[in-house]
MARVO-713239 format. One line per field, with one value per residue (C-alpha): chain; residue number from 1; x, y, z; residue in three letters. Coordinates in nm, 3 decimals. Example, Ala and Ser with C-alpha at 12.3 -4.5 7.8 and 13.67 -1.06 7.14 Angstrom:
// residues 2
cadena: [A; A];
num: [1; 2];
xx: [1.230; 1.367];
yy: [-0.450; -0.106];
zz: [0.780; 0.714];
residuo: [ALA; SER];
END
This chain:
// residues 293
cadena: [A; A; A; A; A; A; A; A; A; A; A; A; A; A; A; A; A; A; A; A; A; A; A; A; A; A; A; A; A; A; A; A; A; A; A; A; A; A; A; A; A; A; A; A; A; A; A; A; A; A; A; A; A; A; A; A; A; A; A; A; A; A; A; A; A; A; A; A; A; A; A; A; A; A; A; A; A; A; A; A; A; A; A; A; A; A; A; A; A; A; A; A; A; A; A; A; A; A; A; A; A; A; A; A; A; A; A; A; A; A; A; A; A; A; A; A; A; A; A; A; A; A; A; A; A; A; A; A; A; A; A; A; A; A; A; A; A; A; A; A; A; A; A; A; A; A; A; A; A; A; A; A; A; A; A; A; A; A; A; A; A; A; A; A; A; A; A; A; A; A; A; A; A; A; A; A; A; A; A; A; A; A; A; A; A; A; A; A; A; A; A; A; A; A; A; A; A; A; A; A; A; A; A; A; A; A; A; A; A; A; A; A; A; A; A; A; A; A; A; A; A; A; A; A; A; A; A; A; A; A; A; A; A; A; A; A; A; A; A; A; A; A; A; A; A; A; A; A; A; A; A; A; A; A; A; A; A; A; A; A; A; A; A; A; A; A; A; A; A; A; A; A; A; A; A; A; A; A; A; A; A; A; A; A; A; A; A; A; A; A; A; A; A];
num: [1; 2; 3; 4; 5; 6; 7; 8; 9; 10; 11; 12; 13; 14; 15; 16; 17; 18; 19; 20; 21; 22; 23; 24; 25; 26; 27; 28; 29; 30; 31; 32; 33; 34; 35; 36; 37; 38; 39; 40; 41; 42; 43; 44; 45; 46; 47; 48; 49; 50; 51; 52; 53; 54; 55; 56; 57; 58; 59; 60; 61; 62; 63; 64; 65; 66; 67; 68; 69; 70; 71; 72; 73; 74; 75; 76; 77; 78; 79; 80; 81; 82; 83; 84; 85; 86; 87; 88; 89; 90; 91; 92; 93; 94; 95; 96; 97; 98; 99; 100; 101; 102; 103; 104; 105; 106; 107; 108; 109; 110; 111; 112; 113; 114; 115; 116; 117; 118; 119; 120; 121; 122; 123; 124; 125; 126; 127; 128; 129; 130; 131; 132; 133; 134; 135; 136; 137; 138; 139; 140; 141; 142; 143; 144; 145; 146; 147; 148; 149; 150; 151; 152; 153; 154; 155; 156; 157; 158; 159; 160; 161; 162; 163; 164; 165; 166; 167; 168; 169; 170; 171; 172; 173; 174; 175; 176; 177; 178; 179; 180; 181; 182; 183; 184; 185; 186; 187; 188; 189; 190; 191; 192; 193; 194; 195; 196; 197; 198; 199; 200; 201; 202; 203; 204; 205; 206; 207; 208; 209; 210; 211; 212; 213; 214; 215; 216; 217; 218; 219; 220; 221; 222; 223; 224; 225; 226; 227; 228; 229; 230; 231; 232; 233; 234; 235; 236; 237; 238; 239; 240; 241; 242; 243; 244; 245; 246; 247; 248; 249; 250; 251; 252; 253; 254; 255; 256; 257; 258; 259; 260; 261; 262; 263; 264; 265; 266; 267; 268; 269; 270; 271; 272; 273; 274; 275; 276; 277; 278; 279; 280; 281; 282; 283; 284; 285; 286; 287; 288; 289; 290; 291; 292; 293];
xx: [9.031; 8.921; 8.918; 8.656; 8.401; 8.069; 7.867; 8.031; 7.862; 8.111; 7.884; 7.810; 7.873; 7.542; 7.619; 7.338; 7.440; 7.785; 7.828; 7.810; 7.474; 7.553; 7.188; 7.159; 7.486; 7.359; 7.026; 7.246; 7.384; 7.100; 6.962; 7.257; 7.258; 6.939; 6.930; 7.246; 7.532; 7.846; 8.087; 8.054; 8.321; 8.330; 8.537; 8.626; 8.545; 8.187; 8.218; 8.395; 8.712; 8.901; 8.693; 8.705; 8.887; 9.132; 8.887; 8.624; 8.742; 8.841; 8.451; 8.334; 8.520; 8.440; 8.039; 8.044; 8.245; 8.022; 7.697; 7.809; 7.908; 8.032; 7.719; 7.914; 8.314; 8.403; 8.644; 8.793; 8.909; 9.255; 9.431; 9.673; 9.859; 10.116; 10.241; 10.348; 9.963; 9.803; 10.029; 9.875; 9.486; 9.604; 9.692; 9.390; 9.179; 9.327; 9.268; 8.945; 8.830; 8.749; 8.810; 9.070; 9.153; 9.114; 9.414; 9.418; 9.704; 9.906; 9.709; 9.829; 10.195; 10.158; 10.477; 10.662; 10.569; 10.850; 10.755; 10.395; 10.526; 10.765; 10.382; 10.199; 10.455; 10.553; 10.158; 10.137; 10.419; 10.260; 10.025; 9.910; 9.532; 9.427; 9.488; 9.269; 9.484; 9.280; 9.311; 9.118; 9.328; 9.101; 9.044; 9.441; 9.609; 9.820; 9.753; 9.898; 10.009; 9.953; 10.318; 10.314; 9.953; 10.104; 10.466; 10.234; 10.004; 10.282; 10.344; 10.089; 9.855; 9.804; 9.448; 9.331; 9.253; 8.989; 9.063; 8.831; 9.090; 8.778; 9.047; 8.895; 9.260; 9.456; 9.189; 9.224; 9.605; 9.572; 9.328; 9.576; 9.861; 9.776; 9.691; 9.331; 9.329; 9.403; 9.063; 9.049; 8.729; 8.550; 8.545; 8.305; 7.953; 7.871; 8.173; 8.057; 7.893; 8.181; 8.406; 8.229; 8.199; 8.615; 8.670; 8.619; 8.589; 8.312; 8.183; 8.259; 7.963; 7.821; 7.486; 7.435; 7.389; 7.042; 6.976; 7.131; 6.932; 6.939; 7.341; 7.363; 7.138; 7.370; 7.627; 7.499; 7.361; 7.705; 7.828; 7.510; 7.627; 7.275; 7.438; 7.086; 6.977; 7.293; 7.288; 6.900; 7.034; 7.321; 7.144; 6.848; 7.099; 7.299; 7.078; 7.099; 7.460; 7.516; 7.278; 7.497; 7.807; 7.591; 7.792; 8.069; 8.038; 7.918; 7.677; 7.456; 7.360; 7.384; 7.054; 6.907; 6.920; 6.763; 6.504; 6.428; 6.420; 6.743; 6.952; 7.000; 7.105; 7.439; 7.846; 8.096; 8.290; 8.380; 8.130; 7.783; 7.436; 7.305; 7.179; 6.808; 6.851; 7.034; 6.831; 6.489; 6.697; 6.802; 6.452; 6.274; 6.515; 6.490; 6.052; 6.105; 6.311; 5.980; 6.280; 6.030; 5.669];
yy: [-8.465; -8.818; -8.742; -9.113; -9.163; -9.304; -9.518; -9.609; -9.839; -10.072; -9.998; -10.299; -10.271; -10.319; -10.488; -10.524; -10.736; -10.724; -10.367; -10.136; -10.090; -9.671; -9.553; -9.824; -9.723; -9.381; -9.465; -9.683; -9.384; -9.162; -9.467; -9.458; -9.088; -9.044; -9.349; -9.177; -9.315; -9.082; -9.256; -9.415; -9.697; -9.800; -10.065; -10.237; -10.619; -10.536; -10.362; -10.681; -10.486; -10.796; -10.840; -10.451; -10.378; -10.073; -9.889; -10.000; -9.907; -9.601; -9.495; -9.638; -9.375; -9.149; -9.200; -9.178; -8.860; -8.698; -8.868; -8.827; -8.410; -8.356; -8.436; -8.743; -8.855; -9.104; -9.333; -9.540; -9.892; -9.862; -10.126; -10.413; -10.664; -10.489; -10.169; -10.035; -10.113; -9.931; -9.657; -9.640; -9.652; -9.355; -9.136; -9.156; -9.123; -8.840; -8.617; -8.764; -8.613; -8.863; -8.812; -9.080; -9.432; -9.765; -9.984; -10.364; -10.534; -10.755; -11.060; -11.343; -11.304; -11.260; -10.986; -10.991; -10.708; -10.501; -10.553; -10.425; -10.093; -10.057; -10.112; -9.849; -9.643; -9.603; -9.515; -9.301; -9.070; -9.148; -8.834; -8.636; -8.781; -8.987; -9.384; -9.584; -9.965; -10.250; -10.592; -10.873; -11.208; -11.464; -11.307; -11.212; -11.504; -11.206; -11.009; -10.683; -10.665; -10.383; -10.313; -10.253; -10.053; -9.832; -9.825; -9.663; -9.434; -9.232; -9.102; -8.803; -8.933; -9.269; -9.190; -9.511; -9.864; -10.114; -10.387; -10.713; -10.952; -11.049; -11.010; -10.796; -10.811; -10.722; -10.402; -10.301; -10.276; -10.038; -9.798; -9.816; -9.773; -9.478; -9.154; -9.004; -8.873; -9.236; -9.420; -9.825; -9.831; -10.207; -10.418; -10.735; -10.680; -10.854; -10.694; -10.339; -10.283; -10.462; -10.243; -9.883; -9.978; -10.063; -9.698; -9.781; -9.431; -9.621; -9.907; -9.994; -10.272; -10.459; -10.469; -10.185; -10.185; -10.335; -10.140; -9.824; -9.624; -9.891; -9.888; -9.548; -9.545; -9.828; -9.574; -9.295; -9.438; -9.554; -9.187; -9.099; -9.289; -9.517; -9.853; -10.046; -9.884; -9.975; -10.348; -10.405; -10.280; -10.533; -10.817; -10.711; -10.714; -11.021; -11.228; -10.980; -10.966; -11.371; -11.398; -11.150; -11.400; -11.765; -11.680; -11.546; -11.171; -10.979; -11.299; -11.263; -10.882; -10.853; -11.101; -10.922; -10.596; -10.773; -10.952; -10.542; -10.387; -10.209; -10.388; -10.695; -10.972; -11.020; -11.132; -11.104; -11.526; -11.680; -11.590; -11.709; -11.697; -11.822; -12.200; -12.234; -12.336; -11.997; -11.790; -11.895; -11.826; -11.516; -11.432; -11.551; -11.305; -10.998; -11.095; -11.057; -10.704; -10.592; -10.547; -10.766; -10.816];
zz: [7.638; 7.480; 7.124; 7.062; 7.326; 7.334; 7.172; 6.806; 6.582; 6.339; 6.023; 5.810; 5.401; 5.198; 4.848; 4.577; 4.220; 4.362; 4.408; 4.704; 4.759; 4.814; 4.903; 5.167; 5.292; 5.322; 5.481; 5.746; 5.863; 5.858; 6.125; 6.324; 6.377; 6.417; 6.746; 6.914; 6.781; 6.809; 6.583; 6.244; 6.215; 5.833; 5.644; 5.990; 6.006; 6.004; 5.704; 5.555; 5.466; 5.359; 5.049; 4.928; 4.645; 4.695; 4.512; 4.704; 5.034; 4.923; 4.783; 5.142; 5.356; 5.108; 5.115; 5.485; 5.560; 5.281; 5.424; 5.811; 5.691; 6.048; 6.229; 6.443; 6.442; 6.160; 6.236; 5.941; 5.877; 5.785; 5.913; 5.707; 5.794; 5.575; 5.694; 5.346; 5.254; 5.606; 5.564; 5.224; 5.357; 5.655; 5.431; 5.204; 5.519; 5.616; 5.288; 5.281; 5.637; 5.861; 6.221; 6.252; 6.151; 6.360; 6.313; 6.352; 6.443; 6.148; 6.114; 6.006; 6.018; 6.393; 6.465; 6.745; 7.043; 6.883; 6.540; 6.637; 6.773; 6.445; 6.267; 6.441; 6.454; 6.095; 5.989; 6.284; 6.132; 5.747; 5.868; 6.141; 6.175; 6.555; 6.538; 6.732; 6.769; 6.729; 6.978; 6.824; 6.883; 6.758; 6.441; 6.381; 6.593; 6.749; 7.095; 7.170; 7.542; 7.776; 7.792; 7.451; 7.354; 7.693; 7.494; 7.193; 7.396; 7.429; 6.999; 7.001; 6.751; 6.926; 7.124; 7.181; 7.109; 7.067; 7.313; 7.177; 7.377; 7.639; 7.906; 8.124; 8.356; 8.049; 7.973; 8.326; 8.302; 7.993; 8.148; 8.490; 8.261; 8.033; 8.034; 8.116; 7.746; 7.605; 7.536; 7.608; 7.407; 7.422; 7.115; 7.251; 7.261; 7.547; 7.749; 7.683; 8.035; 8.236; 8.036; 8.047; 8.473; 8.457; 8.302; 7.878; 7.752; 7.461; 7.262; 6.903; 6.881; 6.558; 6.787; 6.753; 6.383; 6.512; 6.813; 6.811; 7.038; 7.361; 7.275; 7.338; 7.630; 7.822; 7.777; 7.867; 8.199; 8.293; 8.266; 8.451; 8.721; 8.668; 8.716; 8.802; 8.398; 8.278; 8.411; 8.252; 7.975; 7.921; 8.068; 7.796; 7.514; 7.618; 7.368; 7.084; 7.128; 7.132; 6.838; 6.641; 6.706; 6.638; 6.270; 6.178; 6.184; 5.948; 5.872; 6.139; 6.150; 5.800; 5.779; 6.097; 5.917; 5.581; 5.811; 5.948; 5.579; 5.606; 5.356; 5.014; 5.192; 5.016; 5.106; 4.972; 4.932; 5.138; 5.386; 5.313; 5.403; 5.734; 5.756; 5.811; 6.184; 6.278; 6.052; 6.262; 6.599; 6.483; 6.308; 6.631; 6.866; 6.666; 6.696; 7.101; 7.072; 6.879; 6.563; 6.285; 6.321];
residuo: [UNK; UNK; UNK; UNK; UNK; UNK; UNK; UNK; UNK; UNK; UNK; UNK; UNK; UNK; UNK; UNK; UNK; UNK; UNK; UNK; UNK; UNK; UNK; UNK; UNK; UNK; UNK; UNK; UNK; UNK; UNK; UNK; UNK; UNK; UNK; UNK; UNK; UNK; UNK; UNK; UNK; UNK; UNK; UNK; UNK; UNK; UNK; UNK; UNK; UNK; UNK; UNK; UNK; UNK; UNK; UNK; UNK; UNK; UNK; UNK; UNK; UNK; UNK; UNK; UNK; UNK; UNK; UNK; UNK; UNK; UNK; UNK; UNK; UNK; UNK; UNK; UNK; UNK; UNK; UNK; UNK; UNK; UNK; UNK; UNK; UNK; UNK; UNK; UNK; UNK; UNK; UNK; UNK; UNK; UNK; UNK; UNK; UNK; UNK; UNK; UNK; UNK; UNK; UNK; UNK; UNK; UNK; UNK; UNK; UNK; UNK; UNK; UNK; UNK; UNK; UNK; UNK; UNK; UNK; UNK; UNK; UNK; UNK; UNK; UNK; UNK; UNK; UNK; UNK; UNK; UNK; UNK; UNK; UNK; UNK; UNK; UNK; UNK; UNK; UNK; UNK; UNK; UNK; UNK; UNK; UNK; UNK; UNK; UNK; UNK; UNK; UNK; UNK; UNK; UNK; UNK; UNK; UNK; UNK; UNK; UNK; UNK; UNK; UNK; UNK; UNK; UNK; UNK; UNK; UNK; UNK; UNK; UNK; UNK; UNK; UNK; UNK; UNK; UNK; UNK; UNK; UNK; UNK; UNK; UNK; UNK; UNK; UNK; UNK; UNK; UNK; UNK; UNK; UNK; UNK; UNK; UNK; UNK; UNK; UNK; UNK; UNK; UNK; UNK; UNK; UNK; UNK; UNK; UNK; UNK; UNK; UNK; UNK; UNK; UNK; UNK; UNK; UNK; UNK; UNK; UNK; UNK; UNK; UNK; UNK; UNK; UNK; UNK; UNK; UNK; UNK; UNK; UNK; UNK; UNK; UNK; UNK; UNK; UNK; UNK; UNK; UNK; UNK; UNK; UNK; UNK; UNK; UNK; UNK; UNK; UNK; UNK; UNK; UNK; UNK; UNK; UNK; UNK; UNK; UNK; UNK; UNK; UNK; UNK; UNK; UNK; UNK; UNK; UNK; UNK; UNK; UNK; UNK; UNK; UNK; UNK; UNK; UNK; UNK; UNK; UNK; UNK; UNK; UNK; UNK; UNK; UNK; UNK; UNK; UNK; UNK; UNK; UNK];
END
């Protein structure tokens, strides 16, 4: 059995005056559940992890397990480019209740193949809570091979990973390579629907922040079978999901959910606000999906 499946939304972090913004939080996930969504993702890159305090990350996890209270899966943001430190962040998730934790590989000092599998495998023994690995090269300069995520799928509490490479050849060879139970779950928007046809077992999408509900339908007309659904789907979406990347993310659907009502605009330095030009793009795109009057 695939422990993460479906459609997972990586949940954005509201801030008001500086602070968490905890009722918005809250009302984020009320929207998510209530469009389909079958896994919360807090304090990922979405949920601009980088710039939480400790303490910070901590109350996060905490409001969304409470929030979520076992109607979906929560999967946490746990992830470090020091082991010592995601050890740290596993083991608070895991007396805090979430589902499992989603664990980016070291960025910045760019380990060496073996040096990743020491990583994972040292907070996979920290506790006995599901890891789902995280592939993003161009945000941590460092990409985890097949050969090694299939080297991984085999410690127990390894179920998946989040493969954001855009290699579609290199995703193929992990769902070839690993067991039926191990979940190659896609990490690029606009590689969702190639994925879910290739065998992904989900989605973890910052679209779907925004659109929720059509997320979840692409899904669930892949495991229907309903390809020609599926395909107007993605080729619907295409434009949302490009207009969600014209920034760096969490920029862009941060100010789409402002421009909908959801949330303060607010970052956390050094990202800042979106520059006139890509604010009316992204003002005039949300206007066509019917998102903003």
């Amino acid at each position: 059995m695939t422990l993460f499946q479906g459609s997972m939304t990586a949940i954005v972090t509201p801030f008001k005056k500086g602070m968490i913004d905890e009722p918005a939080l809250r009302r984020l996930v009320d929207f998510q559940i209530k469009n389909g969504t079958d896994v919360i993702v807090p304090c990922g890159t979405t949920g601009e992890s980088s710039t939480l305090s400790h303490a910070e990350h901590q109350r996060v996890v905490a409001i969304v397990v409470e929030h979520v209270n076992k109607r979906v899966k929560v999967l946490a943001g746990a992830g470090s480019n020091s082991t010592a430190h995601a050890v740290e962040l596993h083991k608070y998730c895991d007396r805090a209740g979430v589902d499992g934790t989603l664990q980016i590989t070291p960025y910045y000092n760019k380990p060496s193949a073996e040096g990743l599998y020491q990583h994972f495998k040292t907070i996979a023994a920290a506790a006995d809570l599901p890891i789902i690995l995280y592939n993003v090269p161009g945000r941590t300069s460092v990409n985890m091979l097949p050969e090694t995520v299939v080297r991984l799928s085999h410690i127990d509490t390894i179920v998946g990973v989040k493969e954001a490479s855009g290699n579609l050849v290199q995703a193929s060879e992990i769902i070839n390579q690993t067991d039926e139970s191990f979940a190659l779950l896609s990490g690029e928007d606009a590689l969702n629907y190639p994925l879910l046809c290739l065998g992904a077992k989900g989605t973890i999408s910052v679209t779907a922040n925004v659109v929720p509900g059509e997320c979840s339908k692409q899904y669930q007309a892949v495991q229907k079978g309903d390809y020609k659904t599926a395909a107007s789907l993605h080729n619907r979406l295409l434009p949302l999901h490009k207009m969600m990347f014209v920034d760096t993310n969490p920029i862009p659907v941060k100010a789409a959910l402002h421009l909908m009502g959801h949330i303060e605009e607010e970052y956390r330095l050094p990202l800042v606000v979106l520059d006139a030009t890509k604010r009316e793009k992204l003002r005039l795109c949300l206007k066509e999906f019917g998102l903003t009057s």
